[in-house]
C-alpha positions in Angstrom: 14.7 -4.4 9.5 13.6 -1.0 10.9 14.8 0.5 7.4 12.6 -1.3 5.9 9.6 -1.0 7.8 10.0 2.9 7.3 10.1 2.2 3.5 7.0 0.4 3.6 5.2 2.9 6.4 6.2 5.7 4.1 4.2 4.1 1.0 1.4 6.1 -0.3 -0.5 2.9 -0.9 -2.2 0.8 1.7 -1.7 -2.5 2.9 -4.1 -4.1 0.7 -5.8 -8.0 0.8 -3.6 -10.2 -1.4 -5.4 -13.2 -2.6 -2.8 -17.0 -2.0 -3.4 -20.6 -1.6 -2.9 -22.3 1.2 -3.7 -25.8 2.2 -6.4 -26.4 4.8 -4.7 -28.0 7.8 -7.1 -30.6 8.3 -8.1 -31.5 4.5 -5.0 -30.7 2.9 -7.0 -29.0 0.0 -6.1 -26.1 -1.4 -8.2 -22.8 0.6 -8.3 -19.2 -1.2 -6.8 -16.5 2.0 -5.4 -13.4 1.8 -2.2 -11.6 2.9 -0.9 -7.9 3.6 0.6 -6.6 0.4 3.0 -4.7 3.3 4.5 -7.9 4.5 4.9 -8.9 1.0 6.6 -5.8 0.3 8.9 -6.0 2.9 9.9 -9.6 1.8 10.8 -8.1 -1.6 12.8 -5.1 -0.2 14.3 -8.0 1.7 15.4 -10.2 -1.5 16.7 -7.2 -3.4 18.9 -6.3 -0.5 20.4 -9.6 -0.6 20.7 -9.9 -4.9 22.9 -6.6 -4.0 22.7 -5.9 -7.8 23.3 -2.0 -8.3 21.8 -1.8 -11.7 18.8 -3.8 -11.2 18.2 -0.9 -7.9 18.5 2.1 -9.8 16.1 0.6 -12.4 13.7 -0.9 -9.7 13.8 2.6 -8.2 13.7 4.8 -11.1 10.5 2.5 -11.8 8.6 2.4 -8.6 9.0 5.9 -8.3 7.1 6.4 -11.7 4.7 4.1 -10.5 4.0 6.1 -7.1 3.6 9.4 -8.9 0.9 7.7 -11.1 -0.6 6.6 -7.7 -0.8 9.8 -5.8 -2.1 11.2 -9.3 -4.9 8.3 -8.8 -5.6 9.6 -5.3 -5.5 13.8 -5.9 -8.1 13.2 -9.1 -11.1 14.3 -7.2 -13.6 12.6 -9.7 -12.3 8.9 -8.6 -14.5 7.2 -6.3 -13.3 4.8 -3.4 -13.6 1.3 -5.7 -11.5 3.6 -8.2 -9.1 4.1 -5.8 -9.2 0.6 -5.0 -8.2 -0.3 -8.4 -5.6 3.1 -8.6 -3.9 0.5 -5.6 -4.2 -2.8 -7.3 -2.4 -1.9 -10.2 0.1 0.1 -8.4 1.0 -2.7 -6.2 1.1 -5.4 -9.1 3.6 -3.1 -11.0 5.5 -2.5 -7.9 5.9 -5.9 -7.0 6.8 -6.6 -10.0 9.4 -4.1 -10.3 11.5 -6.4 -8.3 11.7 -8.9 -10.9 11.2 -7.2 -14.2 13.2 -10.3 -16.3 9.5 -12.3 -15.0 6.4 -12.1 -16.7 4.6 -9.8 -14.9 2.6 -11.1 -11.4 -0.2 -12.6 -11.4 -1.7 -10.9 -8.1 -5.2 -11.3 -7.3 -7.2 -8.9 -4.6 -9.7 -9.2 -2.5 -13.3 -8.1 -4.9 -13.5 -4.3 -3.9 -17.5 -5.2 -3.2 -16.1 -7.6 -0.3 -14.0 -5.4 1.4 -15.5 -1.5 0.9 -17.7 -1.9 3.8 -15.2 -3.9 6.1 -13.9 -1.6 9.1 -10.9 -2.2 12.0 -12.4 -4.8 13.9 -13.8 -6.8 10.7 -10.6 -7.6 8.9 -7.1 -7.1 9.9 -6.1 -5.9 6.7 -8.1 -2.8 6.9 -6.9 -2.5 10.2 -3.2 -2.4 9.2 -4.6 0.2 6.5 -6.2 2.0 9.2 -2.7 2.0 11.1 -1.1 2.9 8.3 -3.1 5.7 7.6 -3.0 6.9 10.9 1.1 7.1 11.0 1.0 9.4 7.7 -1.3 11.7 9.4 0.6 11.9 12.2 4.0 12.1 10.3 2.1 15.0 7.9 0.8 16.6 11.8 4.6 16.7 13.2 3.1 15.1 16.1 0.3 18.0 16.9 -2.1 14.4 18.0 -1.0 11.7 19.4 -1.2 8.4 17.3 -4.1 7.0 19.1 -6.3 10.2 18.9 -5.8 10.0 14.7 -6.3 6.4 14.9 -9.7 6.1 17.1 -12.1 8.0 14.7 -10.2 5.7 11.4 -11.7 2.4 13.8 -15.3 3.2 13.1 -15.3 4.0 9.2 -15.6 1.6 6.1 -12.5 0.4 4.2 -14.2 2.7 1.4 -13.6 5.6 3.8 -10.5 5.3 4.7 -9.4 5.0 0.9 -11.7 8.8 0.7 -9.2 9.6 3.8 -6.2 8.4 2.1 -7.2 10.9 -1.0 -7.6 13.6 1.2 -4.1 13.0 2.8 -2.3 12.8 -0.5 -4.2 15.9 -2.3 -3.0 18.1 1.3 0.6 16.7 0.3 0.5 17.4 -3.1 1.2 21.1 -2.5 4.9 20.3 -1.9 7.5 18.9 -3.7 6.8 15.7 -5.9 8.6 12.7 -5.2 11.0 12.8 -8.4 11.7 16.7 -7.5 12.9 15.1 -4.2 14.8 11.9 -5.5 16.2 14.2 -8.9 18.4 16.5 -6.4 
């Protein structure tokens, strides 16, 4: 399990609101709710481990790692704004998920409106939080552990969910200097 929680730390996306149905426990109707794309993600990771298939891997790879390279793209073009990197992430995590079952039509997954999250913050919405956390752990990674966790988290508490998708641009433009991720998986 830790394996996969570095592979989905080590994302360039962020955890992002997923829109499901669930049933309200006391009507039993159907309510609109969200979940982490990150736990959904790790469910997959956990389903392909256990299909074992070799072939359908290296394809699922070979395609999310086309997808992530269109993503950090997304994030180092300095003309997007913050509900264009919204929607950079939306269709990056559709075709991601997706990539786990390419034989399916492709998945209908629904997000949370960008205009009802952008101005959510850490202690509104534990989604942005995760993101938040998230963001926070690439920093520190990308720091070699010059701050401590907490001292990258605290000022990430206090800003907008639009923000932190501005911070999560200036992260992956500061990364793009190095090597991209097919130079690293082609060797």
């Amino acid at each position: 399990m830790e394996l996969l929680g570095s592979l989905v730390a080590a994302s360039p996306c962020p955890p992002l609101p997923l829109q499901v149905m669930r049933p309200d426990t006391k009507t039993g109707k159907e309510i609109v709710g969200f979940a982490n794309t990150h736990h959904i993600l790790m469910q997959a990771y956990v389903h392909a481990m256990r299909r074992d298939c070799a072939k359908d891997n290296v394809q699922r790879e070979k395609t999310q790692t086309s997808l992530t390279n269109v993503l950090l793209a997304e994030f180092c073009d300095e003309s997007n704004n913050s509900e264009q990197l919204y929607n950079a992430c939306t269709t990056f995590t559709r075709a991601y998920i997706h990539a786990f079952m390419p034989l399916r039509p492709i998945v209908d997954a629904r997000f949370a409106p960008y205009d009802e999250i952008a101005s959510d913050t850490y202690s509104k919405n534990s989604i942005i939080r995760s993101a938040c956390e998230h963001l926070a752990g690439l920093i520190y990674y990308d720091e070699n552990g010059e701050r401590n966790y907490d001292e990258i988290l605290e000022p990430l508490k206090i800003m907008s969910f639009s923000q932190v998708l501005a911070k999560y641009a200036a992260v992956h433009t500061a990364r793009s200097v190095g090597p991209t991720l097919t130079d690293i998986t082609d060797e």
